[in-house]
Every structure is written in C-alpha cells, then in structure tokens.
BAROFI-895897 format. One record per residue (C-alpha): residue in one letter; x, y, z; residue number from 1. Coordinates in Angstrom, 1 decimal, m for minus. Layout:
N
   residuo       xx       yy       zz   num
         A        X        Y        Z   NUM
...
# end
This chain:
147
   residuo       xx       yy       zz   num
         X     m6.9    m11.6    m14.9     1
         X     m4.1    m13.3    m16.8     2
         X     m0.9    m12.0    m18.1     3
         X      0.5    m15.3    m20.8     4
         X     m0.8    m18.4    m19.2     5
         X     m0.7    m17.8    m15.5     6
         X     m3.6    m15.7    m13.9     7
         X     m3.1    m13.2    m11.2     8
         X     m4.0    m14.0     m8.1     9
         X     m4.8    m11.4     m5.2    10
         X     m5.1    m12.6     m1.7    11
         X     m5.9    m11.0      1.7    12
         X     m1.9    m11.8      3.6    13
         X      0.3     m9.1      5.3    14
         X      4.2     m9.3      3.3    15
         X      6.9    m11.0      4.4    16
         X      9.5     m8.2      5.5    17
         X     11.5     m9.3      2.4    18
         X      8.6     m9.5      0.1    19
         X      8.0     m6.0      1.3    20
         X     11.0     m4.9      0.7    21
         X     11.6     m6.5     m2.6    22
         X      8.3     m5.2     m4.0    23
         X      8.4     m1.7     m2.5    24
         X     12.3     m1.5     m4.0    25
         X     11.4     m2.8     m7.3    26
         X      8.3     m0.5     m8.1    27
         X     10.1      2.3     m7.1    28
         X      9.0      3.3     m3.9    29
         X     11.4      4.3     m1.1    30
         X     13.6      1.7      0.5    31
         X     12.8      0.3      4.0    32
         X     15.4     m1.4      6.8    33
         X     15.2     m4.8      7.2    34
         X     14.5     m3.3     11.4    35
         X     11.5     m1.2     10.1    36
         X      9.4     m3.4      8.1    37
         X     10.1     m5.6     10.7    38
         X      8.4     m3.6     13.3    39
         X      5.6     m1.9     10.7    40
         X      4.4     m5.0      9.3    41
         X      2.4     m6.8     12.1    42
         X      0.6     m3.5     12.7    43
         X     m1.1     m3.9      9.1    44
         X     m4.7     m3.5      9.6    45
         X     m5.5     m5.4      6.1    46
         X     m3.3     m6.4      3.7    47
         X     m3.3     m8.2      0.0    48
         X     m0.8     m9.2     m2.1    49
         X     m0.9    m10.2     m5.6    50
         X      0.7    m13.3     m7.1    51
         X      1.7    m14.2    m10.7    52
         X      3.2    m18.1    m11.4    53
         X      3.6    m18.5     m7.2    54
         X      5.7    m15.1     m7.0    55
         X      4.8    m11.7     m5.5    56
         X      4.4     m8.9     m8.4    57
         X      2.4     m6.7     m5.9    58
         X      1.3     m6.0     m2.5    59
         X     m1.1     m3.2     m0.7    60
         X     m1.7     m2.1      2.8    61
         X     m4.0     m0.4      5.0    62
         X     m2.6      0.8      8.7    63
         X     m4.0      2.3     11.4    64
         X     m5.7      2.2     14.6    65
         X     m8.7      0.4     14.5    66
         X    m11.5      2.6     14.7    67
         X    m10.5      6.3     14.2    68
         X     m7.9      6.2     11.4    69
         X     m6.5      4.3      8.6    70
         X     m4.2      4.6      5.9    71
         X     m4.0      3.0      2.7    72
         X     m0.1      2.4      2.1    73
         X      2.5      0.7      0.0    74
         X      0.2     m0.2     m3.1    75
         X      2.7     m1.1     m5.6    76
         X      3.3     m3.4     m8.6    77
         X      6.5     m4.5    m10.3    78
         X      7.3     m2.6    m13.3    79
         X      6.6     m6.1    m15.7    80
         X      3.6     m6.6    m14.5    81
         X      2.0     m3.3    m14.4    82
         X     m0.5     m2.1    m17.2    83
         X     m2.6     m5.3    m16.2    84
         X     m4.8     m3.4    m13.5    85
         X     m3.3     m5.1    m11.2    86
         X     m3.2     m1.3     m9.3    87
         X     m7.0     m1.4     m9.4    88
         X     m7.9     m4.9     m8.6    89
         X     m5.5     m4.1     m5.4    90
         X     m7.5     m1.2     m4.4    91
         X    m10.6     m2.9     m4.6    92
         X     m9.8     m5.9     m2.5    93
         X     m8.3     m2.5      0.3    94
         X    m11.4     m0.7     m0.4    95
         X    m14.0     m3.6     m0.1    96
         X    m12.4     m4.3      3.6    97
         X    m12.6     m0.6      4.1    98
         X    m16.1     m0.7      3.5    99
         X    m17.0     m3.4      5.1   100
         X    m15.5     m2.5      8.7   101
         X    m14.8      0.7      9.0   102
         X    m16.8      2.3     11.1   103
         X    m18.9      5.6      9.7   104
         X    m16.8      8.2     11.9   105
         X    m13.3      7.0     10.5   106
         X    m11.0      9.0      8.4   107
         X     m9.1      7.3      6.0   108
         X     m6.1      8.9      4.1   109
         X     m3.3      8.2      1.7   110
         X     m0.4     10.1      0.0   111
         X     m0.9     10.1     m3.3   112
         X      2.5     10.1     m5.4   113
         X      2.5     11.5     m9.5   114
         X     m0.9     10.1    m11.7   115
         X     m1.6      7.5     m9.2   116
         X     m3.6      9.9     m7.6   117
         X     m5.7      9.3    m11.1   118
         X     m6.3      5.6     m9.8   119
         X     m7.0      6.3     m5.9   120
         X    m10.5      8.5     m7.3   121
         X    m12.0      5.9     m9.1   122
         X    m12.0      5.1     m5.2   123
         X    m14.0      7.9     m3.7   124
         X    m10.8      9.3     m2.9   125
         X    m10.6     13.1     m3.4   126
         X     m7.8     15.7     m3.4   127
         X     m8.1     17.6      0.7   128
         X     m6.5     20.9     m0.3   129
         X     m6.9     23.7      0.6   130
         X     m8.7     23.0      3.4   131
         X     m5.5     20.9      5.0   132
         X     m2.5     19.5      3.0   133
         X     m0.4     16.6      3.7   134
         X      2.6     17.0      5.2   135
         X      5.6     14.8      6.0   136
         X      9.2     14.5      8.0   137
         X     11.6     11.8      7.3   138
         X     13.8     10.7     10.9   139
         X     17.2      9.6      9.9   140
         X     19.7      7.2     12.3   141
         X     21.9     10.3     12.4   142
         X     19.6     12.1     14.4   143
         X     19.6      9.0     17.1   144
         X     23.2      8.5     17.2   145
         X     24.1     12.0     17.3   146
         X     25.8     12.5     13.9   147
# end
C-alpha cells in the first residue's frame, strides 16, 4: 500500500516505549508513563508496527498469557495517515498470528472504542452483550501514595 511515493510497511516488532507512547498519544488514545510502557511492553505476546518513509505511523498489540487468554490492544494509526487501511492491514497481520497459534480453547477479547468496533468484525469479532459486558477501573498514583 502506498500513500505518495513511499509504501507502507507492516512488520512483526514490539514498540519502543517512546514509539508507544508517541503513537498511542497522537491517535488519540490515552496517555501511558514512560514507567508503564516500560513494564507492559516486553509482556506483548505479538506485536506489528507499521512504517511510512522509515517512521512509525502505527502500531498493534496482542497481550496475554500464552495459552488461555489474549487481548488485542493498542491498534492505532496517526491521524495523517489514516484512511489508507492501514487499521485493517494491522488486524490482519494480529489476526493471522492469532490464528496460527492460538490454541482452540483460548478466549481472545478487545475493547472496542466508537466505529472501530465496525473494523474489529470484519475480524470474526462480535459484540458479548448481554451475556457479559466489559468492564474497567483505572488505578491512579494517588491511590499509592495516599493522596
């Protein structure tokens, strides 16, 4: 796929914690300490991220333990360079490993945010409520130090 001159390139690599933090910032997602990528980042079960001219323009993860579960995380694209299917090409390369290795008992999830969840079915991924609903809790520093 090429965008001008310089074709896209998608490759299997985990982020660099400032790649990671650049691209998640940039697309829009919710900001991550330098401390918690840091620590998240090694435990990426399969990763990709996509190159235009050299640079990262967008990245994709899946975590989890090996066996039982996995989630796919942190797909994102830079605002220039989305409309390209860059979004899509991304979730093939995750789903391909998916497939691939994961064994037939495993349970793999994602949260979908706003129309992306439009993208993540063309995937064989499917809305779970009602039968169970996703649920989340954010820990703040405050709640460590006391505050």
């Amino acid at each position: 796929m090429t965008n001008g001159f310089a074709p896209y390139i998608v490759a299997a690599e985990v982020p660099s914690v400032t790649v990671y933090r650049e691209l998640r910032e940039a697309s829009g997602l919710s900001p991550k300490t330098i401390s918690a990528a840091a620590a998240g980042l090694p435990n990426t079960w399969y990763g990709v991220v996509v190159r235009h001219d050299g640079k990262p323009v967008g990245m994709g993860r899946v975590v989890g333990d090996g066996g039982c579960h996995f989630q796919v995380v942190d797909v994102c694209v830079r605002p220039e360079h989305q409309g390209h299917g860059l979004g899509k090409r991304i979730m093939e390369a995750l789903t391909a490993e998916l497939e691939r290795q994961v064994p037939d008992s495993a349970y793999v999830s994602l949260i979908a945010d706003g129309d992306a969840r439009h993208l993540y079915t063309r995937f064989g991924f499917t809305e779970t409520a009602p039968a169970s609903v996703g649920m989340a809790r954010a820990f703040t520093a405050s709640r460590r130090s006391g505050s």
